[in-house]
C-alpha positions in Angstrom: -92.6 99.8 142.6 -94.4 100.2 146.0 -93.9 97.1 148.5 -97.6 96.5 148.6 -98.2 97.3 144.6 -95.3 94.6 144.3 -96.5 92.5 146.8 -100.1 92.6 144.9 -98.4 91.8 141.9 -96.9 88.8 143.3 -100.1 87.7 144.3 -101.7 88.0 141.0 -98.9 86.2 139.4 -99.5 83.0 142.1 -102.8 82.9 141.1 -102.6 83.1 137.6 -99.8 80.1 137.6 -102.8 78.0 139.8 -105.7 79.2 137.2 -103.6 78.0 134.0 -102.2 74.5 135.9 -102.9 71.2 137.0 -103.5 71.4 140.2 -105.6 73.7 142.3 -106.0 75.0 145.8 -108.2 72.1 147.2 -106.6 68.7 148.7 -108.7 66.5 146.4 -107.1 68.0 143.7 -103.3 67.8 145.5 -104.2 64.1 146.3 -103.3 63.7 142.8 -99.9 64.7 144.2 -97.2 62.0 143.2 -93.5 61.8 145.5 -90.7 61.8 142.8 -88.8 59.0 142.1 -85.6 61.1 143.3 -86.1 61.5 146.6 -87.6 57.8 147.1 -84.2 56.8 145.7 -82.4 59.1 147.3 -82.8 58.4 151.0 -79.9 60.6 152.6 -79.6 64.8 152.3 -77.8 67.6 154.4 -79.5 70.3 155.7 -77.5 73.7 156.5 -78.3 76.1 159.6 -76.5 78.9 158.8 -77.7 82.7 159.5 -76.7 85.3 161.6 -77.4 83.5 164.5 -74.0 81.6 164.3 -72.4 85.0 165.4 -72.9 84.8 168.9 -72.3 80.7 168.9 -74.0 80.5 171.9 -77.1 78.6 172.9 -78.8 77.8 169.7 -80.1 79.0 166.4 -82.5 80.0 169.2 -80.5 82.5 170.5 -82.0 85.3 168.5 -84.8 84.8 170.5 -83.8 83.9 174.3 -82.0 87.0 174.1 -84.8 88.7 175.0 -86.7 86.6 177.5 -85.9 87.6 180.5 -84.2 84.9 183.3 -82.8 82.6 180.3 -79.5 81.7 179.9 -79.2 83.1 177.0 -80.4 87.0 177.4 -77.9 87.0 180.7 -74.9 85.8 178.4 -76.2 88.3 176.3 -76.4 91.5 178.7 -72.9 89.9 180.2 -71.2 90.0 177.0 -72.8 92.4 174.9 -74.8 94.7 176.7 -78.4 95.6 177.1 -80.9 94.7 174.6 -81.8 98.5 173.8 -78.1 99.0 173.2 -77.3 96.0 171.1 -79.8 93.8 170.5 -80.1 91.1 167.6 -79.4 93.3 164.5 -76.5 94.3 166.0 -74.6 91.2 165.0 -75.9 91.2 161.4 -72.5 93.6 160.8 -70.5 91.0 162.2 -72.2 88.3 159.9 -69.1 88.5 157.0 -69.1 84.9 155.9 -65.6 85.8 154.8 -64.1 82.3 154.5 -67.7 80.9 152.5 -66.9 78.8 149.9 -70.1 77.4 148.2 -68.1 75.2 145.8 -66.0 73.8 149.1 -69.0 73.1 151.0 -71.2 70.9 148.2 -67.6 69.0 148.3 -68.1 68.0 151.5 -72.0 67.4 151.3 -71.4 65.2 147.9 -68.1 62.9 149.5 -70.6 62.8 152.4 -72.9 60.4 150.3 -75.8 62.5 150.2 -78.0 62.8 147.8 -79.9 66.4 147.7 -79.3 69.5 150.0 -81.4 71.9 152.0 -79.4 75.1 153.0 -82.2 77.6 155.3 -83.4 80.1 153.0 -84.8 82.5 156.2 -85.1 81.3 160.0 -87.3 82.3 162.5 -85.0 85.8 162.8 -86.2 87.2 159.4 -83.4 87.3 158.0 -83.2 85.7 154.3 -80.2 84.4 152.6 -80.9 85.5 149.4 -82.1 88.4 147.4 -85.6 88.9 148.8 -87.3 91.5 147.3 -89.6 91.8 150.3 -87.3 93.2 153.1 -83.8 95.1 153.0 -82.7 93.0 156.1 -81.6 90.0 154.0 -77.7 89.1 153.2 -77.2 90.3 149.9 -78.1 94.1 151.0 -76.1 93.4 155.1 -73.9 91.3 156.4 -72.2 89.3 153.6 -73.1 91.5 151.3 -73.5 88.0 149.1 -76.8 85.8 147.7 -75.8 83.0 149.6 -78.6 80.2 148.4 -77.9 81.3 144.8 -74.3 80.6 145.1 -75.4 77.6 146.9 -77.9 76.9 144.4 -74.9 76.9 141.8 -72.4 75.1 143.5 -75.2 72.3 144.1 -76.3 71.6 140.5 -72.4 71.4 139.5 -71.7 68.8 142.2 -75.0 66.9 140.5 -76.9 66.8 143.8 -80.5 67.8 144.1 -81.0 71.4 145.6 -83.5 72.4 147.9 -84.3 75.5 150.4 -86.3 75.5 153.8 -88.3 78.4 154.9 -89.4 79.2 158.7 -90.5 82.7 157.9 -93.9 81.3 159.7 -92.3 81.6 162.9 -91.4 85.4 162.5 -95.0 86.4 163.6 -94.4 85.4 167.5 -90.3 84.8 167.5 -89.1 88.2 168.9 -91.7 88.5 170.9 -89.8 88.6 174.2 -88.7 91.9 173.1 -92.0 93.5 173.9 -92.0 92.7 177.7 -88.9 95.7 178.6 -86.9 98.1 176.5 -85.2 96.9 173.7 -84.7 97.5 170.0 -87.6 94.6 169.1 -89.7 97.9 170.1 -88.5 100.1 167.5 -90.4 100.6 164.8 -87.3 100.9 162.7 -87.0 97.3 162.9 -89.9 95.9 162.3 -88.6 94.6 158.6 -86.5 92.2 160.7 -88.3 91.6 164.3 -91.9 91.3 162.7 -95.1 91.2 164.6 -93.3 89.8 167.7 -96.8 89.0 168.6 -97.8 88.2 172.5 -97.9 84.2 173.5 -98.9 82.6 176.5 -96.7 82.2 179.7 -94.9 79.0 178.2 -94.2 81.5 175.0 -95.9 79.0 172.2 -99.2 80.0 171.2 -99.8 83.7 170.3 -102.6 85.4 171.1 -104.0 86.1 168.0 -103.9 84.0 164.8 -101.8 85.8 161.7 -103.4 88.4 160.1 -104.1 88.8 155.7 -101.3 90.8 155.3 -98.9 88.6 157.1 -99.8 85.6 155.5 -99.9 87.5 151.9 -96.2 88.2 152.6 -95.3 84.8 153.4 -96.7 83.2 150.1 -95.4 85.9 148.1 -92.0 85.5 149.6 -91.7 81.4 149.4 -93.7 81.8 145.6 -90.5 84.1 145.0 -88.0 81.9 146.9 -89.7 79.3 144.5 -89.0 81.5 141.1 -85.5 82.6 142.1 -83.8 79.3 142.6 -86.4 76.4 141.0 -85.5 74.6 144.1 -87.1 70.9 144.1 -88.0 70.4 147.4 -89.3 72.7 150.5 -88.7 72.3 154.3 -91.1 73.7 156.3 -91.0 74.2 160.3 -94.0 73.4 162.7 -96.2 76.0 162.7 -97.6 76.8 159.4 -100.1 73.8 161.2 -101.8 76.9 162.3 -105.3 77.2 161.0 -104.8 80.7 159.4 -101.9 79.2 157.1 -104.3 76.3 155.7 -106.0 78.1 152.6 -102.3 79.7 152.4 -101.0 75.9 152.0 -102.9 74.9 149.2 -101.7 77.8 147.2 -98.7 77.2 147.8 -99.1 73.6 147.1 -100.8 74.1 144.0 -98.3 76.7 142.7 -95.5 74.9 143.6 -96.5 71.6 142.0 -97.5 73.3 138.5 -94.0 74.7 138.2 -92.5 71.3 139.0 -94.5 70.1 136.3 -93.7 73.5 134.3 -89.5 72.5 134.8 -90.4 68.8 134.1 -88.6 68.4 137.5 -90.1 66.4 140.4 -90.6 68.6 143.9 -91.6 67.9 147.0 -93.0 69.6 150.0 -92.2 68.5 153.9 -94.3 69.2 156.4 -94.9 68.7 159.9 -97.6 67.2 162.6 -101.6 67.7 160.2 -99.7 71.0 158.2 -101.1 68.7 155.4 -103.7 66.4 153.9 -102.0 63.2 154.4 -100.7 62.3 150.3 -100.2 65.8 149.3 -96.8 66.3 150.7 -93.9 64.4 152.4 -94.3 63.9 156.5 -91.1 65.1 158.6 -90.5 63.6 162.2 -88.1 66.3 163.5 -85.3 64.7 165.8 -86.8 61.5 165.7 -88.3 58.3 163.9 -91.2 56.2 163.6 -91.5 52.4 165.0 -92.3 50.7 161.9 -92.8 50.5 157.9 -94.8 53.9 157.1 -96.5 53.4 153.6 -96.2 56.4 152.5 -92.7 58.1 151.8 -91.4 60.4 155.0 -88.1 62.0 156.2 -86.1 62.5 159.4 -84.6 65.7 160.3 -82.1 65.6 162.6 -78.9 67.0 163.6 -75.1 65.9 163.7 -75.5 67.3 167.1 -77.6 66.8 170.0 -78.0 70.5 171.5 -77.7 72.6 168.5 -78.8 73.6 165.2 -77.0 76.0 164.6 -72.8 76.5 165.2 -71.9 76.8 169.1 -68.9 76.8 171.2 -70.1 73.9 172.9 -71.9 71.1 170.6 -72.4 67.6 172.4 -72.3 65.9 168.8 -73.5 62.4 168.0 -71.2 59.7 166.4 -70.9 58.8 162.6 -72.1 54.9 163.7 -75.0 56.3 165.7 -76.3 58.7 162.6 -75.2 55.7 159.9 -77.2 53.5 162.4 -80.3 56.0 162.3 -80.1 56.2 158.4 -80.6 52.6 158.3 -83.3 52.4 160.3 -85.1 55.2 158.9 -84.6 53.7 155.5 -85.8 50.1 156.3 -89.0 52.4 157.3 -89.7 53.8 153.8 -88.4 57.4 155.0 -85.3 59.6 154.0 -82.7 61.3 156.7 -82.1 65.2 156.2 -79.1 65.6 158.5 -78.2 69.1 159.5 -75.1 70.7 160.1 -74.1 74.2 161.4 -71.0 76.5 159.5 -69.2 79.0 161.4 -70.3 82.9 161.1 -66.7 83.0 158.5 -68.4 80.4 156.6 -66.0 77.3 157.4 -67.5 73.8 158.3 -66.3 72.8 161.7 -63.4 70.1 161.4 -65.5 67.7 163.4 -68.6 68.0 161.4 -66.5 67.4 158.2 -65.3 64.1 160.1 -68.6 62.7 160.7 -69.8 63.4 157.3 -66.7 62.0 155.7 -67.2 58.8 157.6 -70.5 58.5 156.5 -69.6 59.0 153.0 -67.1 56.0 153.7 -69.5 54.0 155.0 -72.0 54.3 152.1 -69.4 54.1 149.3 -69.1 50.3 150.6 -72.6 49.6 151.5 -74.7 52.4 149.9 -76.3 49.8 147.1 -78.1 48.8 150.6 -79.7 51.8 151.1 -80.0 53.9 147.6 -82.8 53.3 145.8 -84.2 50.5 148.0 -87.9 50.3 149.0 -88.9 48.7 152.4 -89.5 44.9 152.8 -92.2 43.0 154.0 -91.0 43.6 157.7 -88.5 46.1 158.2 -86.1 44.1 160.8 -85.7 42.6 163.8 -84.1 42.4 167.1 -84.1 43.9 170.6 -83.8 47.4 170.4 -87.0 49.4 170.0 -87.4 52.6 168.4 -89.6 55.3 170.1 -91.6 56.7 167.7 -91.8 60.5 167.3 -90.5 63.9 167.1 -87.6 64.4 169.9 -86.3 60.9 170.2 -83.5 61.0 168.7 -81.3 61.0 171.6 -83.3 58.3 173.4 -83.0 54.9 171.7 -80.3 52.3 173.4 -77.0 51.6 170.8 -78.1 48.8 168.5 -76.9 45.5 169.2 -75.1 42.6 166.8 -78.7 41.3 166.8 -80.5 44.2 165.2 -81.1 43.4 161.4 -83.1 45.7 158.9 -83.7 45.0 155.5 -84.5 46.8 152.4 -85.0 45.8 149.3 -83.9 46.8 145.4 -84.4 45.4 142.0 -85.5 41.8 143.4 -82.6 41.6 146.0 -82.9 41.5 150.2 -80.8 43.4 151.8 -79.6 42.3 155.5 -78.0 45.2 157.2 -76.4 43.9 160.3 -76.0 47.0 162.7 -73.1 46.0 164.4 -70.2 43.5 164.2 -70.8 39.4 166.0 -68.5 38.8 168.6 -68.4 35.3 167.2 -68.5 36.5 163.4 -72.0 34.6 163.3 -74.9 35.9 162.2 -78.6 34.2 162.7 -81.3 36.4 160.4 -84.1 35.0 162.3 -86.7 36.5 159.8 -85.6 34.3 156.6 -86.2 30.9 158.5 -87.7 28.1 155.7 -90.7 27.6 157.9 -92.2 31.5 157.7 -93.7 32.7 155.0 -91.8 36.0 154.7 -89.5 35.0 151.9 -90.2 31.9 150.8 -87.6 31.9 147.8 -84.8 29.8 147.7 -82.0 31.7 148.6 -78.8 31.0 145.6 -76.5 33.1 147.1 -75.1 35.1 150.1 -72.7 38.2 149.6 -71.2 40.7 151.5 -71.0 44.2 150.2 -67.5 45.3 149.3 -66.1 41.5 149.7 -64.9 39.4 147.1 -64.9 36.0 148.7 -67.4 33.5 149.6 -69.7 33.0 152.8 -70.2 30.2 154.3 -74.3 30.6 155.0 -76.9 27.6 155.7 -80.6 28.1 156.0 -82.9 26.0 158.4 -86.2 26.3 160.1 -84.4 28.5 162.6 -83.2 31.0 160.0 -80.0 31.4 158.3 -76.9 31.6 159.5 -74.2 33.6 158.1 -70.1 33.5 158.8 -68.6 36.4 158.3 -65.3 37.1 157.5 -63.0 38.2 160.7 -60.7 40.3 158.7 -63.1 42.3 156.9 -65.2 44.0 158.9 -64.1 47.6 159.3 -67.4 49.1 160.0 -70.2 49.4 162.9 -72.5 47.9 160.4 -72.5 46.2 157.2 -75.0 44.6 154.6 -75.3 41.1 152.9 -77.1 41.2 149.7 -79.4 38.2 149.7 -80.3 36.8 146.2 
């Protein structure tokens, strides 16, 4: 079949699933949109960066595109090491893209002794290159590189280890991403390799906001391609990147949206889509703060989506990565908030998890296997803590909040218990949880009893007008934080 005839007919077929469903292409009908139980009980996920953008480990997942802006750091490691854009530029390394050493059952080990609850491999970056079998392009891995439908064996390998499976899709991005290429002689030019570079549209002088807003057929590819993602692999939830905020994508969305949600009803299978900044009506889809969190209790259910490291998406030589008690510290707080933390981390171009990645996830796991009745299935409290460290709310803070102190408390709150998560260990093995004093009115019950997770003994605890006042064993705490279940 012709691209566009099979394009058209992929278009046909959305629109034919909308006509005979539910829910239509309008936000008053997707406000009728309801956030599955799973992934409010869910609260932690991994998200995978892994494309050919690992080759060069250098930068960032980015690198496909500093490679050809001139003066970066990137395109003069790239001329240094590789040669001149014209002679190699980024297909080049799609040859060198084996994933040799990928072992799908290996890696939803890791993510389920992690503690996780659902996973989000990328389905296609920013690069245009999809994991998968797309029918749209012949630049994706099963026809290059690997030679291998990588979300479909990740798909697989997911569902056996029980854990919800999900894909992300940054295809929007392809319209401007390569568009550095354009400014001197390099292979972005050649028409050749336009399946993979795209539009590489012009942008302004800071290299953000093209000139020109996607055009029909552009936008036409991108729904066909995530309806078909959708159809191939029944994922139940959808990661979306920034810029499908753009105004072009909005009658694009609620397609989507309405497609989308009829098959979940279709699979009798709850889905979810994130999104970004005003991509959507607020209630028709799931909110995402990228690299950082919010100050307080949203009402409606969001996510996190951060990174195990600081500088880097995507697998480098040199990752400045964050500690397992600062991310376990995160989740908590994030939790307490009504939201969910996706936490990303970045394979090798072989396909092997970096040793210290696996570390940092396995001592997560550890931690929630003792305290993870705090945190699974919970539902915010009236307030969501207390104490002297404040959160900046917002995308890009994630590396900015001060370490949490022994007098940070958040709670949550599951099947009529409190939770009290204490985020770090009392000098004095004394705890004061200001917040259930018997003079406020926040919890007025009488409190029977006062455990801590993974403990078999008795607390001594006594309640006054100041709060009450927990001792906690010396012996026993092994972790940066740790939870009392209040009853």
């Amino acid at each position: 079949m012709h691209e566009r005839e099979q394009l058209r007919h992929h278009l046909n077929h959305i629109d034919d699933i909308i006509e005979r469903g539910n829910y239509a292409p309008n936000w008053d009908s997707l406000s009728h949109y309801e956030i599955p139980d799973w992934y409010q009980d869910a609260k932690f996920g991994i998200f995978i960066h892994w494309g050919v953008y690992a080759v060069p480990s250098y930068n960032s997942e980015w690198y496909a595109r500093n490679m050809y802006i001139e003066g970066t750091d990137a395109y003069n490691h790239h001329v240094a090491h590789y040669g001149t854009q014209d002679k190699f530029g980024y297909k080049d390394f799609i040859p060198q893209f084996k994933a040799e050493k990928f072992n799908a059952e290996e890696w939803m080990q890791i993510v389920r002794q992690s503690g996780a609850k659902f996973v989000v491999p990328v389905a296609e970056h920013h690069d245009g290159f999809p994991m998968y079998d797309c029918p749209f392009t012949d630049w994706n891995a099963v026809k290059m590189g690997p030679h291998r439908d990588i979300i479909q064996e990740l798909s697989n390998a997911a569902r056996q280890q029980h854990l919800i499976f999900g894909v992300s899709s940054h295809r929007a991005e392809n319209w401007w991403f390569f568009n550095g290429g354009r400014q001197f002689d390099s292979d972005v030019n050649d028409p050749q390799n336009a399946g993979l570079y795209g539009p590489a549209e012009k942008c302004d002088p800071k290299g953000w906001i093209p000139e020109r807003q996607p055009h029909e057929a552009f936008l036409d590819d991108w729904l066909a391609r995530t309806c078909d993602l959708i159809d191939r692999y029944e994922p139940q939830l959808l990661w979306f990147d920034w810029w499908i905020r753009e105004p072009s994508f909005k009658p694009y969305l609620k397609r989507l949206a309405a497609y989308y949600y009829n098959k979940g009803l279709d699979w009798n299978r709850g889905v979810a889509i994130n999104y970004k900044e005003d991509a959507f009506q607020e209630g028709t889809a799931v909110f995402d703060v990228e690299r950082g969190q919010l100050d307080d209790i949203r009402p409606s259910f969001w996510q996190t989506d951060t990174s195990v490291s600081e500088n880097s998406w995507s697998y480098t030589s040199h990752h400045r990565y964050k500690t397992a008690d600062s991310i376990i510290g995160d989740l908590i707080d994030i939790v307490s908030k009504n939201g969910a933390l996706l936490l990303n981390i970045g394979p090798r171009p072989d396909g092997t998890i970096p040793e210290q990645e696996q570390e940092i996830l396995k001592a997560i796991g550890q931690w929630l296997a003792v305290y993870g009745e705090a945190i699974y299935s919970t539902r915010p409290w009236k307030v969501f803590g207390e104490g002297p460290t404040k959160i900046e709310s917002g995308s890009f803070t994630d590396t900015k909040r001060k370490p949490f102190t022994a007098q940070d408390i958040r709670f949550t709150t599951r099947e009529g218990r409190l939770y009290a998560i204490l985020m770090k260990k009392p000098d004095n093995h004394r705890i004061l949880i200001q917040s259930l004093a018997e003079t406020l009115r926040l919890y007025p019950n009488q409190i029977e009893s006062v455990e801590l997770l993974g403990y078999s003994g008795e607390l001594e605890w006594t309640r006054n007008e100041h709060g009450l006042t927990v001792v906690l064993p010396e012996d026993h705490l092994i972790h940066g934080a740790f939870a009392l279940r209040i009853r």
